[in-house]
C-alpha positions as CSV (number, residue, x, y, z in Angstrom):
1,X,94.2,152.7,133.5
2,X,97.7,152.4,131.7
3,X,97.7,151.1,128.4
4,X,101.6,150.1,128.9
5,X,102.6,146.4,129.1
6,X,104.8,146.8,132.0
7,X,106.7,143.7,131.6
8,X,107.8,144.2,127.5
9,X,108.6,147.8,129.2
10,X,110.4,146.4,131.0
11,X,112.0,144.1,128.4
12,X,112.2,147.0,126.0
13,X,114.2,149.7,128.8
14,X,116.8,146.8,129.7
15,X,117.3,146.2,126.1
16,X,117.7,150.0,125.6
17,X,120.2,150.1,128.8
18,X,117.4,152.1,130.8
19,X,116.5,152.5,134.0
20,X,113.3,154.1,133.4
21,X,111.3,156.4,130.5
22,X,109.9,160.0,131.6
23,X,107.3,161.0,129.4
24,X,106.4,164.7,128.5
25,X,103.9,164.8,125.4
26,X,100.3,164.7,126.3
27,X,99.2,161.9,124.2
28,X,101.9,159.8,125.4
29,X,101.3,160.7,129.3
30,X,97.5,160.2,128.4
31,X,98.4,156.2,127.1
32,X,101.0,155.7,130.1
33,X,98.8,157.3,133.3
34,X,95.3,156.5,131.0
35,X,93.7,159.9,132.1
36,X,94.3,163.4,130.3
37,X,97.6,165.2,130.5
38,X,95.7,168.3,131.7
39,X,95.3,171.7,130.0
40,X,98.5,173.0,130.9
41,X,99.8,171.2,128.4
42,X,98.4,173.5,125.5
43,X,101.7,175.4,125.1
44,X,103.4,172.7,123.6
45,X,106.1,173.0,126.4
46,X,107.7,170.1,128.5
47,X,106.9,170.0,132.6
48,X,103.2,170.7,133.3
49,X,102.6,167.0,133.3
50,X,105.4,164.5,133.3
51,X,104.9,160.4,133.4
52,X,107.4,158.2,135.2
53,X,107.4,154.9,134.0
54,X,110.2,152.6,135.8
55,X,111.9,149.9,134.1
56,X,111.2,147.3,136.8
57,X,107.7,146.2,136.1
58,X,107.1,145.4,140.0
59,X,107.6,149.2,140.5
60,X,104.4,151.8,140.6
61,X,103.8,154.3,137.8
62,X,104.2,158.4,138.9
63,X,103.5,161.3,137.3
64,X,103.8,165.1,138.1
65,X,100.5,167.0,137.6
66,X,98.6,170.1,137.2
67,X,96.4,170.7,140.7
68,X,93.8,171.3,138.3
69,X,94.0,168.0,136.2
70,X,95.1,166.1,139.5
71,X,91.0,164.9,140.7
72,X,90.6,163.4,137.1
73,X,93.4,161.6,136.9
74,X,93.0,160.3,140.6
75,X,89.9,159.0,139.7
76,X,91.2,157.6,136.7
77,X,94.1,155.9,137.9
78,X,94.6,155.6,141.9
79,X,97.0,154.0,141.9
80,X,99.7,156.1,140.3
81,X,101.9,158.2,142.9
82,X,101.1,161.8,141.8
83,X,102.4,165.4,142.9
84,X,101.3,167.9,142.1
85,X,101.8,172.1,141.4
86,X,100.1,175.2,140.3
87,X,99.0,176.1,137.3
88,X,97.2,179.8,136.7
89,X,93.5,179.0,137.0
90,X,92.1,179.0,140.3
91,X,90.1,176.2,141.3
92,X,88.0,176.2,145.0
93,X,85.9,173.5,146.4
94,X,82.4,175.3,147.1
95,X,80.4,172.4,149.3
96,X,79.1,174.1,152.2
97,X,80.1,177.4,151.2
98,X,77.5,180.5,151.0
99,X,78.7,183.2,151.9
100,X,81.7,185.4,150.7
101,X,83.4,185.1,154.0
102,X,83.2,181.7,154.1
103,X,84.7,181.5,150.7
104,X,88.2,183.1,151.7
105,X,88.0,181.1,154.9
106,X,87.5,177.9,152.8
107,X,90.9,178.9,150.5
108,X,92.8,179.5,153.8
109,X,91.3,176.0,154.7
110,X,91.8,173.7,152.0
111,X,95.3,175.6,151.2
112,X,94.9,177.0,147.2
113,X,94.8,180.0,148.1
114,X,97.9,182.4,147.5
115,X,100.3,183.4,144.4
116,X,100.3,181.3,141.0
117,X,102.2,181.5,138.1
118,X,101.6,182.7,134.3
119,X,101.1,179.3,132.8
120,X,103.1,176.8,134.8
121,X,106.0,176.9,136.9
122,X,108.8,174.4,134.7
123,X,111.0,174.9,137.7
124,X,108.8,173.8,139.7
125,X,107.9,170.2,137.9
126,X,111.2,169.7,137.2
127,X,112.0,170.0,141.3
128,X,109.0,167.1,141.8
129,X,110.2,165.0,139.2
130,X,113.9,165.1,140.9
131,X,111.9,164.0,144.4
132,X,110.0,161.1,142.6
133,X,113.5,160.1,140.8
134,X,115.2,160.4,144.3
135,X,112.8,158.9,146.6
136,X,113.0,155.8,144.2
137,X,116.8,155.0,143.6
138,X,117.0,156.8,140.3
139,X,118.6,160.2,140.5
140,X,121.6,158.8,139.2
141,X,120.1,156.5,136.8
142,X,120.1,156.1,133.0
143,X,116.7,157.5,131.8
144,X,115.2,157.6,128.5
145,X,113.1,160.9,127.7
146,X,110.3,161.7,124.9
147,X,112.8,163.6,123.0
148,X,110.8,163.4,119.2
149,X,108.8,165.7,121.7
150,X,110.4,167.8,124.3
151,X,111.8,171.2,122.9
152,X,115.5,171.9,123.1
153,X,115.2,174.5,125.6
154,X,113.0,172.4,127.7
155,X,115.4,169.7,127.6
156,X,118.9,171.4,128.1
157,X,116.5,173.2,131.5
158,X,116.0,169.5,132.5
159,X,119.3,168.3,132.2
160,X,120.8,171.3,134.0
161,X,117.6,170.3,136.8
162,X,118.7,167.1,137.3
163,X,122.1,166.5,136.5
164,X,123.1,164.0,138.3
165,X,120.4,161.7,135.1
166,X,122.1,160.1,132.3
167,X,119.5,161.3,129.7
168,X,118.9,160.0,126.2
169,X,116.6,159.5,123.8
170,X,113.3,157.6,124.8
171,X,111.4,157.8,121.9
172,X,112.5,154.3,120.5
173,X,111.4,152.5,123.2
174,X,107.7,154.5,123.2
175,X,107.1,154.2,119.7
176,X,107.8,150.2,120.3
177,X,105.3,150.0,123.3
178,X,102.6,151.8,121.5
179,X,102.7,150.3,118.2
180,X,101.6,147.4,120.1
181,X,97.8,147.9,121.0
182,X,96.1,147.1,124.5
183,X,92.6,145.7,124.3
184,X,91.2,148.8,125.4
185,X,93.0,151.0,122.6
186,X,91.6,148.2,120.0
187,X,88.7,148.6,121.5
188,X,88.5,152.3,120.9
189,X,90.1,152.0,117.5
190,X,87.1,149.9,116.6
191,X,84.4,152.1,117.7
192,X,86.4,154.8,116.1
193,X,86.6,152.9,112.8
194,X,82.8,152.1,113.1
195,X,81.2,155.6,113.9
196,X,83.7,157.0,110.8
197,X,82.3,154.8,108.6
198,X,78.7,155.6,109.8
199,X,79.5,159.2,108.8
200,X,80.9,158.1,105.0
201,X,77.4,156.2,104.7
202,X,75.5,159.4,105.6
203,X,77.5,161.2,103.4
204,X,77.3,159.1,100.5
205,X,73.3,159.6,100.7
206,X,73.6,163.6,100.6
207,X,75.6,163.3,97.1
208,X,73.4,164.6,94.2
209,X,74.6,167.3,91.7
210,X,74.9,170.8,93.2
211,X,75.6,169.7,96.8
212,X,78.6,171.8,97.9
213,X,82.0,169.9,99.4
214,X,80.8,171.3,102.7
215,X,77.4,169.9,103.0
216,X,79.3,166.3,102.4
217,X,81.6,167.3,104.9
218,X,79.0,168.2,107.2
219,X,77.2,165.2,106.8
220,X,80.1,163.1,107.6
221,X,80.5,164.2,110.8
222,X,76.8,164.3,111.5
223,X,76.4,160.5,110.8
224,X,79.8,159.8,113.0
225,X,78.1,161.9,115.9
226,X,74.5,159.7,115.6
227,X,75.9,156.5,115.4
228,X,78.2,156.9,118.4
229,X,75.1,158.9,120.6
230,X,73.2,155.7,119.3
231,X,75.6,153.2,120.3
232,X,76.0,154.7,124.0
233,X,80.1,156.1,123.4
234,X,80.8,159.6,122.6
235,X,83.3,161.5,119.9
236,X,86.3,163.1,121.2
237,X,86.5,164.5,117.6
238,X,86.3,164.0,114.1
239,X,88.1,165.0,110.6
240,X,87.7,164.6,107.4
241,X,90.1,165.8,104.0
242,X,87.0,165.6,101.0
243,X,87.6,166.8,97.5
244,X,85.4,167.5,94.8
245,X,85.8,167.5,91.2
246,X,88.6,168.1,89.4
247,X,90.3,171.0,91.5
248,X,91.8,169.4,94.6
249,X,92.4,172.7,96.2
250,X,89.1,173.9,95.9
251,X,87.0,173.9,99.4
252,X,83.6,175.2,97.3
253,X,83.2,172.8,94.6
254,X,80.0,171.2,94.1
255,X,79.2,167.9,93.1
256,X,78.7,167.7,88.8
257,X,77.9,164.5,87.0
258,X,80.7,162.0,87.1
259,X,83.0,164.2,89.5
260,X,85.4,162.2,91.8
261,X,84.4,162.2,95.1
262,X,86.9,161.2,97.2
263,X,86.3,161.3,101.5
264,X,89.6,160.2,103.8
265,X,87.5,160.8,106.9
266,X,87.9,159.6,110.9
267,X,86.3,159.8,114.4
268,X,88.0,160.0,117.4
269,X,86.9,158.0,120.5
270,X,89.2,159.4,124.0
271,X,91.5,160.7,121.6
272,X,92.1,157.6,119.6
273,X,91.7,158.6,115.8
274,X,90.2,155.8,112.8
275,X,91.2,156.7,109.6
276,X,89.6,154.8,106.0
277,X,88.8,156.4,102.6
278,X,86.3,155.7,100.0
279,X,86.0,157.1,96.7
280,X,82.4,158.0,94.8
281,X,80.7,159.6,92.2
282,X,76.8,160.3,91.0
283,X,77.4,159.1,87.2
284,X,79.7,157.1,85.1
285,X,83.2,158.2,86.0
286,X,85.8,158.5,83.1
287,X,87.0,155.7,81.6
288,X,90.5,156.8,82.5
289,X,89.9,157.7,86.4
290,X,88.3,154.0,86.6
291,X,91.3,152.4,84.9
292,X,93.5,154.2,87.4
293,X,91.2,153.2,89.9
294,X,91.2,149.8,88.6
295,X,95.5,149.7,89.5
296,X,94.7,151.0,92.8
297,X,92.4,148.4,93.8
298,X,94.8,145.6,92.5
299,X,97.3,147.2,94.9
300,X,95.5,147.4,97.9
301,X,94.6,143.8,97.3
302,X,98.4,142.9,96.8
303,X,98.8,144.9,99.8
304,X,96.5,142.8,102.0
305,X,98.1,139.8,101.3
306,X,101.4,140.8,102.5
307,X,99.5,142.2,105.7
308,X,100.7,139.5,108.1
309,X,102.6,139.1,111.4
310,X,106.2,138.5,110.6
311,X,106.1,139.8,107.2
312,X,108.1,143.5,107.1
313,X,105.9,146.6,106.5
314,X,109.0,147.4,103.9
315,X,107.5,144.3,102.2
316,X,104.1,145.3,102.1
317,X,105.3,148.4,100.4
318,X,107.2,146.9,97.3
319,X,104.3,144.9,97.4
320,X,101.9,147.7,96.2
321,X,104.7,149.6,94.2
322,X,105.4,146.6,92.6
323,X,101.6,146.1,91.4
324,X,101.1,149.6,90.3
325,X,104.2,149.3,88.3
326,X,102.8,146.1,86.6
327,X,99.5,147.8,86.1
328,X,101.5,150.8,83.6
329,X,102.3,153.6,86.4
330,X,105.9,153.7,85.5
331,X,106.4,157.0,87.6
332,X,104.2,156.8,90.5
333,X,105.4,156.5,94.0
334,X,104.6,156.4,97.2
335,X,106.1,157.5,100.3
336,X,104.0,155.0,102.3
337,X,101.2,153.1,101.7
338,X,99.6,153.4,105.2
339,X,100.7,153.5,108.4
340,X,99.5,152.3,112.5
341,X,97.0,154.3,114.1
342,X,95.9,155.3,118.2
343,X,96.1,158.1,119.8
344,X,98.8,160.1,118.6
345,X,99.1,163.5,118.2
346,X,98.2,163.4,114.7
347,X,96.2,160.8,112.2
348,X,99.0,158.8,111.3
349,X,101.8,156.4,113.3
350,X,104.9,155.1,112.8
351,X,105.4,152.5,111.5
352,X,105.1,153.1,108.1
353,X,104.5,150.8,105.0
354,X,107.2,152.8,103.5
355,X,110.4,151.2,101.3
356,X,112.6,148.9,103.5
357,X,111.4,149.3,106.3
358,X,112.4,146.4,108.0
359,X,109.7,146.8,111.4
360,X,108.2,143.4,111.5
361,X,104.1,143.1,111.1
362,X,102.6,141.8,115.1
363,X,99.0,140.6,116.2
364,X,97.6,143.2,118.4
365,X,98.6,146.3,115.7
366,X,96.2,148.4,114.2
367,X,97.0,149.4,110.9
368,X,95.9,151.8,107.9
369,X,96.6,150.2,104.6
370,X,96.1,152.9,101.7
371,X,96.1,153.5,97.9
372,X,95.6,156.9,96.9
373,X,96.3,159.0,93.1
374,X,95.6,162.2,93.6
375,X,95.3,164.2,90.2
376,X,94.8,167.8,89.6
377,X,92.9,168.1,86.6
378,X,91.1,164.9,87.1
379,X,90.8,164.4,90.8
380,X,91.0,162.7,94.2
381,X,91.0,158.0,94.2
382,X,91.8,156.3,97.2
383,X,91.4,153.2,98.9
384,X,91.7,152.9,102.6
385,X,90.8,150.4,105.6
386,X,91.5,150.0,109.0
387,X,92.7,146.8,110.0
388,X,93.3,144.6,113.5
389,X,96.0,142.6,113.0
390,X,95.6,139.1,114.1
391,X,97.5,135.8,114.7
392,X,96.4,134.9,111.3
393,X,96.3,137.8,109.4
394,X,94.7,141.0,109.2
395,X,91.0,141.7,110.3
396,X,89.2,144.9,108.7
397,X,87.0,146.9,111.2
398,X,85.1,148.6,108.2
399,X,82.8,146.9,106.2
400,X,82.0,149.2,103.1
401,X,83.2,147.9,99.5
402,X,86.0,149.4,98.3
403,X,85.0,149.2,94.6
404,X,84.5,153.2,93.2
405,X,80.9,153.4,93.6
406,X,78.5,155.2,91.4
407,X,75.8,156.7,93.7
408,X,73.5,157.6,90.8
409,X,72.5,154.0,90.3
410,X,72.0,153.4,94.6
């Protein structure tokens, strides 16, 4: 099932003076077709699976697929007008076969048989997306492609495909339609949110003097894992950036008394990512890493107030800059202070709490908002939640406290 909301698409393309998007990244094919791109899609290369999304709402989705990928995504969304081409791995339906004779008659039968290339033919693709674009009125259209994506060489090999396509830059328009979140995507950013935060709490019980970073690493993903196998979803993933101790760098450190313990961890649920932080120790930390702590908590709170539908995310940045600077940080800066979530290729989104940046805040986002020092010499603080944006204001999918927490006395 698409996440896309066809008619603000729609709204979107017109607005952009487009007649339709073609997508090419996987995580973006993955939101606009709802099923997996496909494996051909390792190489970081533009073709082996391609989404056309027409500006006209009334009009069916299409995509251009692997053979191999094309069952799951059949199941997954029928209704999307697929074609398909070879990829290298060979792939035979086996019912009723048993003997080797019967297994070269059933290739001759069922037509997969026969020559396929290295990796993927981007000839080939290119060829079925011009008969999809053709077939529907828009071979001579104005059409918006993935370009933050597609490499040049892909790109210039399209346009020279298809040249009869006004092509331009898509990207806008995507990054719009996915900053807005579908009740399914929430839905997986919650469970996502939920099973992270399970593995934080399992961590934060491993943490006694002499535990090495890994172990809490470990541990983290290990309570993620149960709590989704408990609560009947499963992980697509999980990540986690911990430090120990003063050294920021150092992967072996083991927990000492007092040592900041910071743990920016997430869980991915069908490729949709969480991402919080908490910060710990076992024993009093310094009085100066719990005045700078102190600042960041005031921020985040300042933070949280801005964290509203028609405020700007720009706003919600001098917000917290403004607050640390009160607090004595005369010198500190931030690039952002969080950012949107979903299934991107990496953990964070645009948009950005960054400075002026004039997006406005909208119910149905899913935001990170976070406060971080990092300090080498003293070590890792940070502050981050997850939030659901609402028609009043923000709702946090985590429920830990955010205050730095002193495990020795738990």
């Amino acid at each position: 099932m698409s996440d896309i909301d066809r008619p603000r698409a729609e709204k979107l393309m017109q607005d952009a003076g487009l007649d339709a998007l073609v997508i090419f990244q996987p995580e973006a094919f993955r939101y606009a077709m709802g099923a997996p791109a496909g494996v051909a899609t390792m190489w970081g290369r533009a073709g082996s699976a391609i989404a056309l999304v027409p500006a006209d709402a009334s009009a069916g989705l299409a995509a251009v697929v692997s053979d191999h990928a094309a069952g799951i995504i059949r199941k997954a969304a029928p209704q999307v007008d697929l074609r398909t081409h070879r990829i290298w791995i060979d792939m035979l339906d086996m019912s009723g076969v048993e003997t080797l004779n019967q297994i070269n008659g059933a290739y001759q039968v069922t037509g997969v048989g026969g020559p396929r290339p290295e990796t993927f033919d981007r000839a080939v693709c290119f060829g079925l997306l011009g008969d999809l674009l053709k077939e529907r009125g828009l071979d001579r259209a104005s059409i918006g492609a993935d370009l933050e994506f597609i490499p040049a060489a892909d790109f210039e090999a399209l346009k020279q495909a298809l040249p009869g396509v006004t092509w331009s830059d898509g990207s806008p328009v995507l990054r719009l339609l996915r900053m807005i979140k579908s009740p399914r995507e929430i839905e997986l950013l919650r469970r996502a949110a939920r099973a992270a935060e399970a593995g934080l709490m399992r961590m934060a019980t491993t943490v006694k003097p002499g535990v090495p970073l890994a172990a809490l690493s470990a541990a983290c993903k290990d309570g993620a894992q149960a709590f989704a196998a408990e609560s009947g979803f499963a992980l697509s993933g999980h990540w986690d950036f911990v430090s120990v101790g003063t050294d920021l760098s150092d992967m072996s450190a083991m927990v000492t008394h007092g040592a900041l313990i910071k743990a920016d961890v997430g869980a991915l649920v069908d490729g949709y990512s969480s991402d919080g932080a908490r910060t710990f120790t076992h024993g009093p930390a310094s009085a100066l890493a719990s005045e700078i702590f102190k600042a960041l908590e005031n921020a985040f709170a300042v933070g949280l107030e801005q964290l509203r539908p028609g405020n700007t995310f720009g706003a919600v940045h001098a917000a917290m800059l403004g607050s640390m600077r009160k607090d004595g940080f005369a010198n500190y800066y931030r690039g952002h202070f969080g950012h949107s979530v979903g299934g991107g290729v990496g953990i964070e989104e645009w948009p950005f709490f960054s400075t002026d940046n004039p997006e406005i805040i909208q119910a149905d986002m899913v935001v990170a908002l976070e406060a971080p020092f990092y300090g080498q010499g003293l070590g890792a603080l940070m502050i981050e939640d997850q939030f659901l944006i609402t028609g009043t204001g923000p709702e946090c999918m985590t429920t830990l406290p955010r205050t730095l927490r002193d495990l020795s006395m738990e």
